[in-house]
Structures are given as structure tokens and as C-alpha cells.
N, C-alpha and C positions, 0 to 999 in steps of 0.2 A: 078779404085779406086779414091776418089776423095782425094786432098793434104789434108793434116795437115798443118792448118794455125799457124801461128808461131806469136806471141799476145808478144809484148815487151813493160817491167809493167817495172820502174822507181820507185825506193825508195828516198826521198828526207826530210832531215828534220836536224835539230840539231845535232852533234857528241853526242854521251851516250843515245842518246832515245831508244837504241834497234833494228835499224836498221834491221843490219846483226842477230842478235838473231831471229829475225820478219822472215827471209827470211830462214835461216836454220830451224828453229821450220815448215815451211809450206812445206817443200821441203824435206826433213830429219826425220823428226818427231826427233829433237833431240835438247836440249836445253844447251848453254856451260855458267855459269856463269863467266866463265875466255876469254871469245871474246875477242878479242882484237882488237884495233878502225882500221876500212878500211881505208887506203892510197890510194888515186885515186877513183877505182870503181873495182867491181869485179861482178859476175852470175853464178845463177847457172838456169837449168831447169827443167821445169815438165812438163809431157804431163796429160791432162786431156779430160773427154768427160765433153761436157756441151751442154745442151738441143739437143744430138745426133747427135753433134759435136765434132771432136776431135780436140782438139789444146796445142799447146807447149808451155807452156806460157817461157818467158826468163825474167827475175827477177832481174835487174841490182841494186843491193845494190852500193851509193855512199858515200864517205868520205863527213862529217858536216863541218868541220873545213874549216875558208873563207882563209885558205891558200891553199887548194887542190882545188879551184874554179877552176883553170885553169886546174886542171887534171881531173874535171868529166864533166862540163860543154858540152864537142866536143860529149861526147856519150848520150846526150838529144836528139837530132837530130833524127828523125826516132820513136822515143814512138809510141805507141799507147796509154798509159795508164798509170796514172800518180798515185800514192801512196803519200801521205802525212803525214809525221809522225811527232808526239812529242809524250813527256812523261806527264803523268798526275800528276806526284809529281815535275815537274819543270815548272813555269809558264812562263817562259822566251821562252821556247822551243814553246810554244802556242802561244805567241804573234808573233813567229818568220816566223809562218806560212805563210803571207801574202809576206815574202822579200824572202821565197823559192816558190812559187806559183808564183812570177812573174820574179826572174829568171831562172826558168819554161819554162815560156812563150815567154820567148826574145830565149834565147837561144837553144830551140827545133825548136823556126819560128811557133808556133801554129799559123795557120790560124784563128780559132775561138776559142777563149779562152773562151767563155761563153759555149759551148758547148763541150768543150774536158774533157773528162772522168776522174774527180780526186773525190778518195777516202780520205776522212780525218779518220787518225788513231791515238786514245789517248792509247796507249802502256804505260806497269808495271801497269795494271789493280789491281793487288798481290802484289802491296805496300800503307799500309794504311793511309801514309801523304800524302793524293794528295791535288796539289792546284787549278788546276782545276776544276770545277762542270762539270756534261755531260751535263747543260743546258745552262752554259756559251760556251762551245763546239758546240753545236747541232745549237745555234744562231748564232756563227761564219760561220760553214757552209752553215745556209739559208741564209744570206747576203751576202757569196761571193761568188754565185753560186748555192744552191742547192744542195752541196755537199752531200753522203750520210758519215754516221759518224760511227767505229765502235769503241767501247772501247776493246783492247784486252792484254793478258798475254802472252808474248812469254813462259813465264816461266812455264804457268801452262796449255795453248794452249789455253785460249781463246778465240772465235773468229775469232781467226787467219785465221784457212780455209776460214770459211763465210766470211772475209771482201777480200781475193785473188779472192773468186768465183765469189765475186756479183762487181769485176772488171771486171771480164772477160764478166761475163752477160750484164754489164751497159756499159766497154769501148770495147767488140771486134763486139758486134753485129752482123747484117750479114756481117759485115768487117772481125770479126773471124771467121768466118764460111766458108771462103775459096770462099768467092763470088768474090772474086777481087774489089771488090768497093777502093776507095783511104782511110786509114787512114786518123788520124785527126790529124796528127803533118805534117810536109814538105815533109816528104818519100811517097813513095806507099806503100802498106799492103805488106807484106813479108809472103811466104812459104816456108818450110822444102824442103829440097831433089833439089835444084839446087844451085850448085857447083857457080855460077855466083851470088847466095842473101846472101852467107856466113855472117852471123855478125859478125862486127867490134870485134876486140880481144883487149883486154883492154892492155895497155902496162904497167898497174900498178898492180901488184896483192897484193903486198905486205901487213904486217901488221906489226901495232907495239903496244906497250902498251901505 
């Protein structure tokens, strides 16, 4: 039987963009208007088959706030796959993209940052004052990379799956697909079911309002 490749997706963006609402809405199918903001970093998983491949994807939601730097940053280490979020009714959370994107990059060790797998997501699709355009958005991502861009609702599920899937399609490659080939962060590719690749356990779980 061949392993279950284990694909670890990194959420990173501004505090109140919807983070953790983005990560339970894909995982849960459940959406909590009462979340309350992540302390440190916390995961959850999901096994999926993708192009007849099965893989675990692990879903690390971290705290925005630049005073828990020092409590998410050690578990960048190892990604495969990088998620980038802001909110489209807060402009600041967009501009902000570029100073999460490259502490991103220092702190996970990307070898090629021009080629490591990041997804930009404009989250609260379902709020009608946004100040973002998807064309001011879609141009940030061809400039800094090519990124692919999704607009989505945790709230109302928008896009949500399609922008996890077409991570896993665009960052695990035959990387996900249990070839052993090297990730594209500092770690090797990790598989399910040996007791010696356990992932890291967050020492923060906590939440608060």
C-alpha cells in the first residue's frame, strides 16, 4: 500500500482576516461568527484524494498579532505550502501581505522563494464595503510571484475548498504524491504512519477574545 503523504499548508496574514474561520469552514464545514483570535498557532487535519492521490493536508492557522511573532514563527520550518490571507474590506491587511510573505521566507529557510507554493486569499467575500478591487489584488500576485488568487467567504463557503485544493495541486506536486522527492521549505517531504516524522505539537493552543 503506498503512504499517505502528509502536505503542511501554513495560514499567515493579519489578526481578524478570518484566518481560523478559513481553516474550520474547510475542515468542519462549520462556520463560528464568535472565533476568537489564535494565541501562538494551532491545526487541524484533513485527508483528501487529489488526482489519485491520497494526502493529509495539516492546516497550521497562526496568531496576526506582531507580538506572538515569536510564538508562530519556530513552526514555519518544514511547510510545504504557504496560504496568504487578508480581508477585502481592510486595506491595510493587503498592503500587509508583502511583510508576511517575507517573514515567510526567512523564517521557514525557503530555499527558492520564487518558486515555493503560495496561494493569496482575499477573505469576507460577504461583506459589501470592501476596499480592495480583485484587480488591484490579482496585480499584486503577478508581481510578486505569479501567485494564484482566490476571493473567498468563510462565511458563506466560498471558494474556500477550491483555493485549499488548487494548494495542494500547485504546492504538493509529485512531492504530495508520496514520491519522496525534497519539499520546498528546509525539511524533507513528511509521511503519515512513522512514529519517528510525528509533527511538532504547538505548545500554544490557547484563545482569547
Amino acid at each position: 500500500m503506498s503512504k499517505t503523504a502528509l502536505l503542511k499548508v501554513i495560514l499567515l496574514g493579519d489578526g481578524g482576516v478570518g484566518k481560523s474561520s478559513l481553516m474550520n469552514r474547510y475542515v468542519t464545514n462549520k462556520f463560528d461568527s464568535h472565533l476568537f483570535h489564535t494565541i501562538g498557532v494551532e491545526f487541524l487535519n484533513k485527508e483528501l484524494e487529489v488526482d489519485g492521490h491520497v494526502v493529509t493536508l495539516q492546516i497550521w492557522d497562526t496568531a496576526g498579532q506582531e507580538r506572538f511573532r515569536s510564538l508562530r514563527t519556530p513552526f514555519y520550518r518544514g511547510s510545504d505550502c504557504c496560504l496568504l490571507a487578508f480581508s477585502l474590506d481592510d486595506g491595510q491587511s493587503f498592503r500587509n501581505l508583502a511583510n508576511w510573505k517575507k517573514e515567510f521566507v526567512y523564517y521557514a529557510d525557503v530555499k527558492e522563494p520564487d518558486s515555493f507554493p503560495f496561494v493569496v486569499l482575499g477573505n469576507k467575500l460577504d461583506v459589501p464595503e470592501r476596499q480592495v478591487s480583485a484587480e488591484e489584488a490579482r496585480r499584486w500576485c503577478a508581481e510578486n510571484g505569479g501567485h494564484p488568487y482566490f476571493e473567498t467567504s468563510a462565511k458563506d463557503a466560498t471558494n474556500v475548498a477550491g483555493a485549499f485544493e488548487e494548494e495542494v495541486r500547485w504546492g504538493g506536486g509529485e512531492e504530495g504524491s508520496g514520491s519522496g522527492r525534497p519539499s520546498r521549505a528546509a525539511h524533507s517531504h513528511k509521511h503519515c504512519g512513522h512514529p519517528e516524522e510525528k509533527p511538532p505539537q504547538p505548545t500554544v493552543l490557547l484563545k482569547h477574545t
